[in-house]
GUFIDO-486262 format. One line per 10 residues: number of its first residue (from 0); their letters; for each residue y, z, x of N, C-alpha, C. Coordinates in Angstrom, 2 decimals. Last residue first. Layout:
N
NUM) a) Y:Z:X:Y:Z:X:Y:Z:X | ...
//
This chain:
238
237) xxxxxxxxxx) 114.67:108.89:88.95:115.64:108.56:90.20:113.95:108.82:91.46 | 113.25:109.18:87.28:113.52:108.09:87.61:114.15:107.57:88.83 | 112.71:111.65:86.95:111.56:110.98:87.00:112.18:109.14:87.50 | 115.51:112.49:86.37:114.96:113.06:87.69:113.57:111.97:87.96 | 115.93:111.79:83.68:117.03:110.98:85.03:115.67:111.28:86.19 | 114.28:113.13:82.57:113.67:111.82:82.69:114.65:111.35:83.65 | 115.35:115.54:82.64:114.04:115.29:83.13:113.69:113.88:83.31 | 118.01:114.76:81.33:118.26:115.52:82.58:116.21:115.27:83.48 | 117.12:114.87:78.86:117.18:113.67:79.10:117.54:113.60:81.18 | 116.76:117.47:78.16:114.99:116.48:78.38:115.78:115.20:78.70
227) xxxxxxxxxx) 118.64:118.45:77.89:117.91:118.79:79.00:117.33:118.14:79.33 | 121.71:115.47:77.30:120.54:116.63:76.84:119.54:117.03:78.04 | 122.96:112.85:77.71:123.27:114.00:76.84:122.61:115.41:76.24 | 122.78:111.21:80.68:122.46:112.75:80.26:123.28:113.45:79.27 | 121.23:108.16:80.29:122.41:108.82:80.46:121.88:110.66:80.06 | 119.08:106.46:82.76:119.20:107.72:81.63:120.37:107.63:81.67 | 119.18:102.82:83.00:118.94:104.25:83.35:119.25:104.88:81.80 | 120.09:100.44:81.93:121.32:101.50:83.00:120.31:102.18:83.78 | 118.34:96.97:81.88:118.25:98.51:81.28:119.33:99.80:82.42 | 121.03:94.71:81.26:119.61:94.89:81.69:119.67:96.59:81.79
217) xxxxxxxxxx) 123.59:93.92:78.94:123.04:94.23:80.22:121.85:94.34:79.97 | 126.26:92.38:77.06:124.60:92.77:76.96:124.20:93.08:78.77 | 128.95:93.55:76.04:128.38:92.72:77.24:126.85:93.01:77.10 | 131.63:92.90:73.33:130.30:93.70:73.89:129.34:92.58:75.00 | 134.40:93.47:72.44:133.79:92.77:72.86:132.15:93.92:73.54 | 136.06:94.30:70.15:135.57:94.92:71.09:134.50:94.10:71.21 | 139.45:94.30:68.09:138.14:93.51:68.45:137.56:94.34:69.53 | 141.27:96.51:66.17:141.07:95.92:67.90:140.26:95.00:67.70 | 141.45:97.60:63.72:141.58:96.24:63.87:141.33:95.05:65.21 | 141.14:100.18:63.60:142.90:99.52:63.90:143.12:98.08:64.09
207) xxxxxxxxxx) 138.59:100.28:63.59:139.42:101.00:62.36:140.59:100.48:62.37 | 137.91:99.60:65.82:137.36:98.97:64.89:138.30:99.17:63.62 | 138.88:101.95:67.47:139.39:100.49:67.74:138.83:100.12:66.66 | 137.50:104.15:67.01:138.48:104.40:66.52:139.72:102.57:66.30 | 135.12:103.44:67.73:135.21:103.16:65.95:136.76:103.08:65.79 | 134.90:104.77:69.95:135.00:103.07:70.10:135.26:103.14:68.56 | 133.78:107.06:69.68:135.23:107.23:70.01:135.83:105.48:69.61 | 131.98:108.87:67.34:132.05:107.68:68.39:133.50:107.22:68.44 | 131.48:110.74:65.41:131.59:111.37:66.68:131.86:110.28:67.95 | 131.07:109.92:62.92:129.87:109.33:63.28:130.40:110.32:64.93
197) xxxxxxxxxx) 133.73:111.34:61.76:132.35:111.44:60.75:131.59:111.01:61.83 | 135.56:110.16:63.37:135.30:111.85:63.15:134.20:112.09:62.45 | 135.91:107.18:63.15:134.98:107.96:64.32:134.69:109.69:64.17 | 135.99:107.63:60.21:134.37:107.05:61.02:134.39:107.58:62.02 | 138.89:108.31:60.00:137.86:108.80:59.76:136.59:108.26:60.12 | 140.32:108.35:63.60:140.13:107.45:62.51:138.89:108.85:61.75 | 143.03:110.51:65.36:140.93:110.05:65.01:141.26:109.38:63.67 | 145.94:108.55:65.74:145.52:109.51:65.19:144.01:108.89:65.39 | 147.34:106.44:68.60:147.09:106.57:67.21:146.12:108.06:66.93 | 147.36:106.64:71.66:148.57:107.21:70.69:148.17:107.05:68.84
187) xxxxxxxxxx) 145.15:105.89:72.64:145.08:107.65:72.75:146.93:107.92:71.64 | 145.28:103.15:72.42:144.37:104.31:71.79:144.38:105.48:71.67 | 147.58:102.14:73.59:147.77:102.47:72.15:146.75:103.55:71.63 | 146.63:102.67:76.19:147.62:103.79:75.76:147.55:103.47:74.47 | 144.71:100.53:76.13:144.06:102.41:76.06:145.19:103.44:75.97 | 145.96:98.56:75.89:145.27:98.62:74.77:144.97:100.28:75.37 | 147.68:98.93:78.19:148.41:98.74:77.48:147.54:99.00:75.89 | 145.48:98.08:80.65:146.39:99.11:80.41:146.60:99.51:78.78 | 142.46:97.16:79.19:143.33:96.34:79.38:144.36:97.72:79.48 | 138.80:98.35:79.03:140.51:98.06:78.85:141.70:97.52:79.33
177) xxxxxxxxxx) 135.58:99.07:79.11:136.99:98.82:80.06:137.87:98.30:79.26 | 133.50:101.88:79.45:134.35:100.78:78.38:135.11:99.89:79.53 | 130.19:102.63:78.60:130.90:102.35:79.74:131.86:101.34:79.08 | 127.76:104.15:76.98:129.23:104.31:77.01:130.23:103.98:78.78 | 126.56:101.72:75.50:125.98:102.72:76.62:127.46:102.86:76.74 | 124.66:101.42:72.62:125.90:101.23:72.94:125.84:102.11:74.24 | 121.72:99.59:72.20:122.00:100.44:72.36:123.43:100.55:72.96 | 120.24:97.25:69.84:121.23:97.09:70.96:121.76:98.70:70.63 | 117.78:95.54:68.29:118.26:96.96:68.24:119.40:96.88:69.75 | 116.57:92.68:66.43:116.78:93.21:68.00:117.89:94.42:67.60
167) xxxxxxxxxx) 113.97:91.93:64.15:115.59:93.03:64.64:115.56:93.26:65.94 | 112.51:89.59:62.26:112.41:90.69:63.41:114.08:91.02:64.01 | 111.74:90.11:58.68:113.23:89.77:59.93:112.58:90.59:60.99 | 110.01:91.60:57.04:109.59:90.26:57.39:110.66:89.47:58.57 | 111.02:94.08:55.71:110.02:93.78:57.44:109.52:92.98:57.78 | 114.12:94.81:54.99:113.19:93.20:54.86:111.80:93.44:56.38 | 115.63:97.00:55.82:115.00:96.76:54.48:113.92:95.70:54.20 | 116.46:98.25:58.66:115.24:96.91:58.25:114.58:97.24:56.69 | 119.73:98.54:58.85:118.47:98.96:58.82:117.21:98.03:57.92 | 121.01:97.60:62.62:120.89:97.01:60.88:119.80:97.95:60.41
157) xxxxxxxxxx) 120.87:101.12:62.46:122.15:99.83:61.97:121.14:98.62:62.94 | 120.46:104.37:62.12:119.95:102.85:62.20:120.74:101.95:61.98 | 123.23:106.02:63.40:122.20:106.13:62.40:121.77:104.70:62.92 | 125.52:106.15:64.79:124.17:107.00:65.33:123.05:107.13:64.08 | 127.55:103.24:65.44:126.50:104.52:64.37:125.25:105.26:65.05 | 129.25:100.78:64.92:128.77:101.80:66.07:128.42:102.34:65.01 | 129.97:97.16:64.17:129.92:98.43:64.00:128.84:99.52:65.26 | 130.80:94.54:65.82:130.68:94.98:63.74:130.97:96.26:63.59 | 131.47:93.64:68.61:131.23:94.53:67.56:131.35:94.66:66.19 | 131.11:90.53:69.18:132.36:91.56:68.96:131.42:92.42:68.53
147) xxxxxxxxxx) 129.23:87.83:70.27:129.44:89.15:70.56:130.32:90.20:70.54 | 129.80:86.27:68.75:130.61:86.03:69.50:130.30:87.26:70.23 | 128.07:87.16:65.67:128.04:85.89:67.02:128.62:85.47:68.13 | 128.51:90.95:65.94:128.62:89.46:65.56:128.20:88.26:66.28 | 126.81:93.56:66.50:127.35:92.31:66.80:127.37:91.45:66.37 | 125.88:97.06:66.57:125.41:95.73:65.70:126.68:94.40:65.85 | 124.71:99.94:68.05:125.58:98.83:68.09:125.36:97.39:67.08 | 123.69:103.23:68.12:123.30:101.94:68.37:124.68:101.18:67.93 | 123.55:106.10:70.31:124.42:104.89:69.49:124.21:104.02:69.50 | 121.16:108.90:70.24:121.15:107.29:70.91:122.38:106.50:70.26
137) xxxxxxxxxx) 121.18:110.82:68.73:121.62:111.21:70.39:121.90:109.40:71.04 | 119.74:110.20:66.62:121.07:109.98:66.56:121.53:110.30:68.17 | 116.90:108.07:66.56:117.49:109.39:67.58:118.93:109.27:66.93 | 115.48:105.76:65.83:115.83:106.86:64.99:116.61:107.74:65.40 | 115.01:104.14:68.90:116.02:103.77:67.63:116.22:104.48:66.45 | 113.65:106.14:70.05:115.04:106.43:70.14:116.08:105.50:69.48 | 110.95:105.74:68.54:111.74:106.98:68.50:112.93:106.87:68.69 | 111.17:102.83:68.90:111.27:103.39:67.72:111.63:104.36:67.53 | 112.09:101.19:71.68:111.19:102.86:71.41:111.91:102.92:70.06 | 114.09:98.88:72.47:113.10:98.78:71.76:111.86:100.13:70.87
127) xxxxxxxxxx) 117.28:97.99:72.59:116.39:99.75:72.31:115.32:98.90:71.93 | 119.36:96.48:75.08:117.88:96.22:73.95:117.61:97.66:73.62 | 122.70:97.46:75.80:121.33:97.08:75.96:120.37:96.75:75.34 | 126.28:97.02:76.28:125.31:97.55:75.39:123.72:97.12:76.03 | 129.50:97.86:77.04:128.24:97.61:77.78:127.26:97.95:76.40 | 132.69:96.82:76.44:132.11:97.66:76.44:130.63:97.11:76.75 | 136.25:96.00:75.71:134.68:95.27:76.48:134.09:96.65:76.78 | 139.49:95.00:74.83:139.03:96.13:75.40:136.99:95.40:74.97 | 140.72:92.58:74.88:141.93:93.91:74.73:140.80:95.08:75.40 | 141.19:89.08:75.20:139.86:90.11:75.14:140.80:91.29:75.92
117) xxxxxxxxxx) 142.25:86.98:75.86:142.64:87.85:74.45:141.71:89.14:74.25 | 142.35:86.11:78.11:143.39:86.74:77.57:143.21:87.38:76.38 | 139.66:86.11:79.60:139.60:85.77:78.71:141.19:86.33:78.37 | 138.96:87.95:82.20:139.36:86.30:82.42:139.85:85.75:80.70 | 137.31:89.89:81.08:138.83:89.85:81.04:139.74:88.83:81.39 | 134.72:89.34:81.19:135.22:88.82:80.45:136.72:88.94:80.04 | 134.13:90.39:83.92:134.64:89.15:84.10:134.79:88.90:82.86 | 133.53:93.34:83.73:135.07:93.01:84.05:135.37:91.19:83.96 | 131.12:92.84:82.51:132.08:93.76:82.05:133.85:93.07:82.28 | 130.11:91.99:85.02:129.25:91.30:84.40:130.84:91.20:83.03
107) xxxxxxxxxx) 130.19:94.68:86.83:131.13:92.93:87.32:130.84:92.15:85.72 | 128.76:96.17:85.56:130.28:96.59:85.85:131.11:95.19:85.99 | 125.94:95.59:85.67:126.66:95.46:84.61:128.04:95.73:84.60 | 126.30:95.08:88.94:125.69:93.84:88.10:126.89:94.06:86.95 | 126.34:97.74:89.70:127.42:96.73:90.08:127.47:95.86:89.31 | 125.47:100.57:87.56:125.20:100.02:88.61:126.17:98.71:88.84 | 124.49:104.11:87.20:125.94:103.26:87.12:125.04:102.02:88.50 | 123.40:106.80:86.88:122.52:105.27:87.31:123.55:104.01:87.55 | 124.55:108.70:85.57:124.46:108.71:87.42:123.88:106.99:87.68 | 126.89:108.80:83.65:125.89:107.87:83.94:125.71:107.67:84.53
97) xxxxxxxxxx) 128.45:111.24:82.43:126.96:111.77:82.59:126.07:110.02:82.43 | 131.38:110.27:82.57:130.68:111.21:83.51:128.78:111.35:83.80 | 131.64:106.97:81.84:130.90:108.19:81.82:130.40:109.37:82.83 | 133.96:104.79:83.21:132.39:105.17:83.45:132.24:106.43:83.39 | 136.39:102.45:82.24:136.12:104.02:81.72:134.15:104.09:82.02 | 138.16:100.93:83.61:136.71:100.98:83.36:136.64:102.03:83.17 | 141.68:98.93:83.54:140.85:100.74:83.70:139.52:100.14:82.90 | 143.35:96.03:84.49:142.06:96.61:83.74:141.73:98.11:84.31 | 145.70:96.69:85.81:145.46:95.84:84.94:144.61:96.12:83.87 | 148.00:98.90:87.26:146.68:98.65:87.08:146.53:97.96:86.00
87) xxxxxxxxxx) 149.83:102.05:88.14:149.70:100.28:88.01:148.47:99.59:88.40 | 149.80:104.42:86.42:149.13:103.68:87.62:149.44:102.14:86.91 | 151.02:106.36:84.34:151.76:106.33:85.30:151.49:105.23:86.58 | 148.68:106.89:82.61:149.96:106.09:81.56:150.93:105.91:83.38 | 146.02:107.75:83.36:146.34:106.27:83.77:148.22:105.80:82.88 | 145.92:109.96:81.95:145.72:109.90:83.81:146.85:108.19:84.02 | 145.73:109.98:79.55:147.13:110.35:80.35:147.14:110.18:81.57 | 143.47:108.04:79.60:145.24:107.53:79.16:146.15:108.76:79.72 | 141.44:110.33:80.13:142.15:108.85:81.15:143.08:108.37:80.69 | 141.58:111.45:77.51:141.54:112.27:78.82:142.14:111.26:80.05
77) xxxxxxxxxx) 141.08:109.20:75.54:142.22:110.18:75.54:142.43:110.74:76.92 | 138.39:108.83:76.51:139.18:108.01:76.63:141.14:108.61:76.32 | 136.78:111.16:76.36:137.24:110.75:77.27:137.93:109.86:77.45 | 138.95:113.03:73.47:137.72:111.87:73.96:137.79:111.86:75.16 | 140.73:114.86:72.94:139.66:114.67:71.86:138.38:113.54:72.48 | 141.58:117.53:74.92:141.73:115.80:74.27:140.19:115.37:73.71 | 142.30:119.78:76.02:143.02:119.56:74.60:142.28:118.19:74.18 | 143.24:120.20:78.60:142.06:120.78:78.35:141.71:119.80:76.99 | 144.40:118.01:80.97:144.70:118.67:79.74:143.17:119.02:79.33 | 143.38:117.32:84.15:143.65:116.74:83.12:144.27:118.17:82.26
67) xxxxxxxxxx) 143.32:116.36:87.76:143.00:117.56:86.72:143.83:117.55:85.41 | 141.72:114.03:89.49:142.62:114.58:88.69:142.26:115.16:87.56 | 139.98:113.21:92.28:140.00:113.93:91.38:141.40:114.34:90.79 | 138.30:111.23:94.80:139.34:111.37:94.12:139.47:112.35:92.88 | 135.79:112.76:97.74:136.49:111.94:96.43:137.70:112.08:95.85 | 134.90:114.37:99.66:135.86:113.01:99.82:136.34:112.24:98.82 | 133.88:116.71:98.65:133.13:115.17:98.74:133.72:114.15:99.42 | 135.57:118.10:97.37:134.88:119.06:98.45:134.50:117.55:99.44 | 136.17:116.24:95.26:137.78:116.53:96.05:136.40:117.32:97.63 | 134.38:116.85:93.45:134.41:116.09:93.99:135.63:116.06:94.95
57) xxxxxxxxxx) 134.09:120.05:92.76:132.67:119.15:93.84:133.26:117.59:94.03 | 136.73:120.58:92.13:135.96:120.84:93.78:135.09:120.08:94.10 | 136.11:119.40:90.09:137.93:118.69:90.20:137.03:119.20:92.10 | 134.24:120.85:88.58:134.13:119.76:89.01:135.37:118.99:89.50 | 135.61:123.14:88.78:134.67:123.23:89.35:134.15:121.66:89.25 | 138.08:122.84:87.12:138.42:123.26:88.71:137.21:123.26:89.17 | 138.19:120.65:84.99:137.11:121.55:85.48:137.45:121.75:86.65 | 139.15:118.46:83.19:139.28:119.66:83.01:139.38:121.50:83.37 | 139.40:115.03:84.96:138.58:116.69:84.38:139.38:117.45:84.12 | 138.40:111.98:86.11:139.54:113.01:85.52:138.46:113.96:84.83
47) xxxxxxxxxx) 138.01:110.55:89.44:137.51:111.44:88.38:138.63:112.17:87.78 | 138.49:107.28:90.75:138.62:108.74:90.16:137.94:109.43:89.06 | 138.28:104.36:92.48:137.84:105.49:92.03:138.32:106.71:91.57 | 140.14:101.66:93.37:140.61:102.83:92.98:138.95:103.09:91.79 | 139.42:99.07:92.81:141.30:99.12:94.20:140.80:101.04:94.06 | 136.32:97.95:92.71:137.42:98.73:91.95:138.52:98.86:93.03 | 133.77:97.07:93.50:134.56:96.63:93.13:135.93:96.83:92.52 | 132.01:98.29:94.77:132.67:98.06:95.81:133.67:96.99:94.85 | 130.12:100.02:94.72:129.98:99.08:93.38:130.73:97.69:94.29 | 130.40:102.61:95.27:129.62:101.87:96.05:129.22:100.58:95.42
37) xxxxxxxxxx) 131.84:103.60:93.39:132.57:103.79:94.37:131.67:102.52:94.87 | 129.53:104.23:91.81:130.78:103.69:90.92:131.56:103.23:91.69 | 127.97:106.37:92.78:127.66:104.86:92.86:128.75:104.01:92.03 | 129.81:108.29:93.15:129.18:107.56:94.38:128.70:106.35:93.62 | 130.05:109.14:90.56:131.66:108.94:91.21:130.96:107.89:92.93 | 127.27:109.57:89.67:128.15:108.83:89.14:129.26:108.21:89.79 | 126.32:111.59:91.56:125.77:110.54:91.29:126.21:109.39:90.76 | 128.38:113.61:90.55:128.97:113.64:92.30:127.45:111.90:92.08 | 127.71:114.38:88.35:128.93:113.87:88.08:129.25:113.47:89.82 | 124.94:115.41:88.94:125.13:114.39:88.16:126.98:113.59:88.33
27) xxxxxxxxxx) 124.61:116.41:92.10:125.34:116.63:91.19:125.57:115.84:90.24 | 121.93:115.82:94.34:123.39:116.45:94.16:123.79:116.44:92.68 | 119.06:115.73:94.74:119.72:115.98:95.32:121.47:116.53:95.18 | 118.40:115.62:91.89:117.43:115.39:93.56:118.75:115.99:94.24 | 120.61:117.01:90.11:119.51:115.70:89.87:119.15:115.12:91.39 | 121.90:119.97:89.15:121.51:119.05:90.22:120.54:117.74:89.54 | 124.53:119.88:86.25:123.26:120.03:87.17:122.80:119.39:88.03 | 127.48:119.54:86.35:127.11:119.76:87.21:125.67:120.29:87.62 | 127.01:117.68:83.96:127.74:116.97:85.30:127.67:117.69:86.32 | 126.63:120.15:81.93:125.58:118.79:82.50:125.74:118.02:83.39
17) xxxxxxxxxx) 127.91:122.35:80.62:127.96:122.01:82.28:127.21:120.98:82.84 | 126.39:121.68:77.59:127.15:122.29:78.51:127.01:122.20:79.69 | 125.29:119.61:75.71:124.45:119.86:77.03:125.84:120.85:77.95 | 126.87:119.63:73.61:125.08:119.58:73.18:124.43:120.06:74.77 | 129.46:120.01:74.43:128.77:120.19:73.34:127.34:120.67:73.30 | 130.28:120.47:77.78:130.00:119.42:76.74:129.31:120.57:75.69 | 132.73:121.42:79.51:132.20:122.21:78.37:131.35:121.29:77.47 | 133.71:119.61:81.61:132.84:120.79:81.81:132.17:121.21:80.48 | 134.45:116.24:81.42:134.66:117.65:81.00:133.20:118.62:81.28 | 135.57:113.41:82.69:134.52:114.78:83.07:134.58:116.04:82.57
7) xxxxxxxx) 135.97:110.39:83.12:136.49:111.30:82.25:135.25:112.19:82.44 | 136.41:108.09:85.77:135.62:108.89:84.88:136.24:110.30:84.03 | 137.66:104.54:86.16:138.16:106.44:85.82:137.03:106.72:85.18 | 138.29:102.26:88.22:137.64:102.85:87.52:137.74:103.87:87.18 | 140.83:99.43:88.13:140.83:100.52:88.75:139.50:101.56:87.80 | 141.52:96.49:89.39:141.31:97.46:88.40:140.94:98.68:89.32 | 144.24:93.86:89.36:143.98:95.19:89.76:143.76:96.26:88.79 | 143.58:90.55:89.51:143.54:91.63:88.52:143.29:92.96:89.23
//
């Protein structure tokens, strides 16, 4: 199976503008990511796709791979289908620009349920246990069937504990996907579903078309950086 990993990197985020390129100890959230994604040692192929002649430099300055995308696209997963409509390649891993902690375990863990033929597209989730950040909308939680598919994504509580006599395991959606070629060009060719434009979660848009999405339970990533204070706790950790 020849895979290949892509990070999708836009400069202008929303809630945390230029966040891939603040420092974290030493270098560059989005230059933390493209290294340990690389040093995983499992991919034919590393890249970064962007927007950003300033992050398209810090990694190209690096020795890294970098392609410079369309400004225009509604997801990072949109942003890598055009990268990827021309590479021959089995499975694409879509790893978040802002997840310097990226580690091998949950990546291999990810790619081996593609042994499975019918499994189209696999995504990473974890335990939330902090009450605060099971209220957080900044956090996506996840809710699974028995087979581990996805039910549903939401930045609201899901399940929410009407009964406080059920104990609830809480599963956090960490945005690391992988795909099958052929399932991430259909994605970027259908229209935003309404859920994902109402909840802002790109994975809904598969739920809505009927995909299945498999979900991998991992052990804890790290921070991801959608925010300053979350930029403080990467640093406390790293």
């Amino acid at each position: 199976m020849k895979t290949v990993a892509m990070i999708p990197a836009r400069y202008a985020a929303t809630r945390f503008p230029a966040k891939l390129m603040q420092v974290l100890g030493n270098k560059s959230v989005i230059l933390h990511t493209y290294d340990n994604t690389k040093a995983t040692g499992l991919f034919d192929e590393v890249v970064v796709v962007t927007d950003s002649e300033i992050i398209f430099n810090e990694i190209t300055s690096h020795g890294g791979k970098a392609i410079m995308s369309k400004k225009n696209h509604e997801s990072g997963s949109d942003r890598i289908a055009e990268a990827a409509e021309e590479l021959d390649v089995d499975v694409i891993v879509n790893v978040q620009g802002d997840e310097p902690f990226v580690q091998k375990a949950p990546l291999k863990k990810l790619l081996a349920v593609f042994q499975e033929e019918r499994v189209q597209v696999a995504s990473l989730m974890q335990e939330l246990k902090d009450p605060e950040l099971i209220e957080d909308p900044n956090y996506v939680k996840v809710a699974v069937d028995r087979n581990w598919n996805a039910l549903f994504f939401s930045r609201s509580v899901i399940p929410y504990p009407r009964s406080k006599d059920i104990a609830i395991t809480y599963y956090e959606h960490i945005g690391v996907y992988a795909f099958r070629k052929q399932a991430l060009l259909n994605f970027s060719s259908w229209p935003m579903t309404p859920l994902e434009a109402a909840e802002k979660i790109e994975c809904l848009r598969y739920l809505e078309y009927g995909v299945p999405l498999k979900m991998v339970l991992t052990n804890y990533m790290g921070v991801e950086i959608d925010t300053p204070e979350d930029l403080i706790k990467a640093a406390k950790l790293l």
